[in-house]
C-alpha positions as CSV (number, residue, x, y, z in Angstrom):
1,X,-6.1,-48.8,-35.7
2,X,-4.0,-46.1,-37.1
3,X,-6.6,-43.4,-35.9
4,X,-6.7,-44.7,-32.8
5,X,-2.6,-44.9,-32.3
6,X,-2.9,-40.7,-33.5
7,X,-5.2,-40.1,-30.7
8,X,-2.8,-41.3,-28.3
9,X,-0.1,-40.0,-29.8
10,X,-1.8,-36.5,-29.5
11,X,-2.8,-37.1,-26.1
12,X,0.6,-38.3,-24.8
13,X,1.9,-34.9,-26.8
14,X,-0.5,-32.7,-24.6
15,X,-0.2,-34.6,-21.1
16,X,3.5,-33.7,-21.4
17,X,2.6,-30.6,-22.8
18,X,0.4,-29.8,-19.9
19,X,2.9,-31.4,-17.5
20,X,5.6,-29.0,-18.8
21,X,4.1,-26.1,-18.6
22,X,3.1,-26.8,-14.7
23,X,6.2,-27.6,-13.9
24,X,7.0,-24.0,-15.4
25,X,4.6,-22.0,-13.7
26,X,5.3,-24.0,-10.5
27,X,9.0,-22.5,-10.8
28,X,7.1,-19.2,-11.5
29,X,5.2,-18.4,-8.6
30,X,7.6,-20.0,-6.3
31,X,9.7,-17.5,-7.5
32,X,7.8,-14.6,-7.3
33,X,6.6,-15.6,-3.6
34,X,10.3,-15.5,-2.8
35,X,10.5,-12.1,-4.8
36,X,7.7,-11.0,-2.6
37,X,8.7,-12.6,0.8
38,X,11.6,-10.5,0.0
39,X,10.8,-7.2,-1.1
40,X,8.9,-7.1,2.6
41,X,11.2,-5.0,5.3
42,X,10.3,-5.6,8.8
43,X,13.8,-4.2,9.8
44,X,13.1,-0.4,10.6
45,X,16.1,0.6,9.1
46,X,15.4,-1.4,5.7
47,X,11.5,-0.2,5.8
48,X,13.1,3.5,5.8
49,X,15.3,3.0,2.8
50,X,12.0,2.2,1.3
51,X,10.3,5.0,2.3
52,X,13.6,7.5,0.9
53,X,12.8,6.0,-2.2
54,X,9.3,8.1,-2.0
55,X,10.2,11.1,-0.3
56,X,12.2,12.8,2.2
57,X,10.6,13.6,5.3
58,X,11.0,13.9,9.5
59,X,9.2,11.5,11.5
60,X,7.4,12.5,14.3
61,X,8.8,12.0,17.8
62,X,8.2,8.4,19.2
63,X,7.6,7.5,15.6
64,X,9.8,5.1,14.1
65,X,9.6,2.8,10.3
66,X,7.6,-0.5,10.9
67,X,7.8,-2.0,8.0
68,X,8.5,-1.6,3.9
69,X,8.1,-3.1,1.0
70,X,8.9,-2.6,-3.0
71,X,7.7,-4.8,-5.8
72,X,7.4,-3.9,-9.2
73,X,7.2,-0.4,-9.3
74,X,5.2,0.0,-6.0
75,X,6.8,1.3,-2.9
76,X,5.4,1.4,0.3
77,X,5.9,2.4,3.7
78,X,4.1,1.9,7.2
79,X,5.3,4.4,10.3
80,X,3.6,4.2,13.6
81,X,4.0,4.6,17.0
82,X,7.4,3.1,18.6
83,X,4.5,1.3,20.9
84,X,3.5,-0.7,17.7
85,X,0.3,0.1,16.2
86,X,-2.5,-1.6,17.9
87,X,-3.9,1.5,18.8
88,X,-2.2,4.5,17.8
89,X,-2.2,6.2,14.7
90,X,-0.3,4.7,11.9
91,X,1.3,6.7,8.5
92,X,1.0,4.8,5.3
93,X,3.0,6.2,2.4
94,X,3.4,4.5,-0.9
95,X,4.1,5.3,-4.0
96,X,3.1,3.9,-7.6
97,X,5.3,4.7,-10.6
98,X,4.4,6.0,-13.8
99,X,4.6,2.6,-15.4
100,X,2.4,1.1,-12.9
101,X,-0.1,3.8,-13.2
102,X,-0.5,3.2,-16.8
103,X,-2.8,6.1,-17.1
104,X,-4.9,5.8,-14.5
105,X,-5.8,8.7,-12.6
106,X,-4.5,9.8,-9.0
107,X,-8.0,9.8,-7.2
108,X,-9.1,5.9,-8.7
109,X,-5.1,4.9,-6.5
110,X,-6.5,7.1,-3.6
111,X,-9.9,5.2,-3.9
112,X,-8.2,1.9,-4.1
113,X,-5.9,2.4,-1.1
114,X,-8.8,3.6,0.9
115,X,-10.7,0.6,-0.1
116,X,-8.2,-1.8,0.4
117,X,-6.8,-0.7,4.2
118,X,-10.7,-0.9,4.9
119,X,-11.1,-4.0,4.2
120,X,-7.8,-5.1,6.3
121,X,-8.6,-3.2,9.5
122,X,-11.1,-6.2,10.1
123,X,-13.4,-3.6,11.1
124,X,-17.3,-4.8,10.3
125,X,-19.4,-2.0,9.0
126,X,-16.6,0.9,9.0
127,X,-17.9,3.1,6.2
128,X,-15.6,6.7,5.9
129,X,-17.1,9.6,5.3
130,X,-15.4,12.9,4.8
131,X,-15.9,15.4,6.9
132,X,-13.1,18.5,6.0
133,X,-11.3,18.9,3.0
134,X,-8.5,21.6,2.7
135,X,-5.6,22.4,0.5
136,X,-2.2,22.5,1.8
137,X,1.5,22.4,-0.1
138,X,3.7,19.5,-0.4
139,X,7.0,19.1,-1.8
140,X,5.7,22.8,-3.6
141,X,2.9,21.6,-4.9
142,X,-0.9,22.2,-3.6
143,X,-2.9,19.1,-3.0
144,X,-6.3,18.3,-1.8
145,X,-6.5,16.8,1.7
146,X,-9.5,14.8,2.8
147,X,-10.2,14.2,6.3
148,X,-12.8,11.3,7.0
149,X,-14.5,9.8,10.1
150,X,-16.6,6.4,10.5
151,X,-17.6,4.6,13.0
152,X,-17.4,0.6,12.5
153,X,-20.3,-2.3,14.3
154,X,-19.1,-2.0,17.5
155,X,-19.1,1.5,18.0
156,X,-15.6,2.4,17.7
157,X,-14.9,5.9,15.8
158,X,-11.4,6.1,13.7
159,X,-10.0,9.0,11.8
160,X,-8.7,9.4,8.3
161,X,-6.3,11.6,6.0
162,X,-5.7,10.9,2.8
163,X,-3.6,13.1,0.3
164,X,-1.2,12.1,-2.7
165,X,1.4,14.6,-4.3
166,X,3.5,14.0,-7.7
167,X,7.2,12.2,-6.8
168,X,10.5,12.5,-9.0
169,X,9.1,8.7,-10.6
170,X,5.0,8.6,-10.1
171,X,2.5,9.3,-7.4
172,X,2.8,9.2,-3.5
173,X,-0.4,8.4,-1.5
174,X,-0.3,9.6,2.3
175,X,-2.9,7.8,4.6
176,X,-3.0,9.0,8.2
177,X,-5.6,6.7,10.5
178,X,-6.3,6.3,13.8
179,X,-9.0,5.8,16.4
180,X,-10.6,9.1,16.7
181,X,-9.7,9.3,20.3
182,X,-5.8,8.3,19.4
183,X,-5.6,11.3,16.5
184,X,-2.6,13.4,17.1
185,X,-3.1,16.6,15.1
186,X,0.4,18.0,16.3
187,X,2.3,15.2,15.0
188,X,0.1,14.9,11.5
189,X,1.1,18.3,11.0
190,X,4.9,18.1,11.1
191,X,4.9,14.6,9.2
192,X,2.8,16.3,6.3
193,X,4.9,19.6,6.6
194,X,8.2,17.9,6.5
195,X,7.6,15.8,3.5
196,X,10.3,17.3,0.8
């Protein structure tokens, strides 16, 4: 009897247990959705405080901030077309601090990046392949840029630059795509040259 009385003692101690602690990471997430939902910046004014926080730089004419967003030590940027950017060519910059890097190196971010906005473009079969590489001098210091080209299932070509240069607090990572047709050398140019 007595055994049997400590086994339900024990299990009424871990179903409130249990219950406690989901109750607990219930508040958590909802909270760090909220954090989230807020640290995005649709206003272009916001979304180019965030991108200050990486660099200073001119956008190109008809260019303007679309949207931002800062979370735990990643900062992020998206500039495009004033059009919107359906079809145009769109400027990523971000920017991962030393603390969020942890060690890791600048190429397995660049990697990442590349990875990730190819999976989002929703475009089947788009496999990048580069097809220039040059060096050129940000913010004073020579970096590696990568120019890449694909062609996704249906045919359509897009255009990529990817770079990264050190900030004041970690890494910046500049991605420059576009359909190939839409790729505005002129305006990649002044954005990359601007960057101080």
């Amino acid at each position: 009897m007595n055994k049997n009385r400590n086994l339900w003692i024990a299990f009424g101690v871990v179903a409130v247990l249990c219950l406690c602690l989901g109750v607990v990471g219930f508040l958590l997430l909802g909270r760090l959705g909220s954090s989230m939902a807020e640290s995005v910046k649709t206003d272009p004014g916001d979304a180019e405080q965030v991108g200050a926080k990486i660099a200073e730089y001119t956008l190109p004419a008809g260019y303007s901030h679309q949207m931002g967003m800062s979370i735990l030590g990643y900062d992020f940027v998206i500039i495009a077309s004033q059009d919107g950017i359906a079809d145009g060519m769109m400027i990523m910059l971000s920017q991962f601090s030393q603390s969020y890097m942890q060690g890791s190196d600048p190429q397995t971010f660049q990697d990442q990046m590349q990875r990730s906005l190819e999976q989002q473009s929703g475009r089947r079969g788009l496999e990048m392949k580069v097809v220039e590489t040059k060096t050129m001098t940000i913010r004073g210091q020579q970096v590696e840029v990568l120019i890449l080209e694909g062609t996704d299932d249906s045919g359509t070509s897009m255009r990529q630059l990817i770079t990264n240069f050190s900030t004041d607090t970690g890494l910046a990572i500049v991605m420059i795509q576009s359909l190939t047709e839409a790729w505005d050398q002129a305006a990649v140019d002044q954005f990359l040259n601007s960057i101080r």
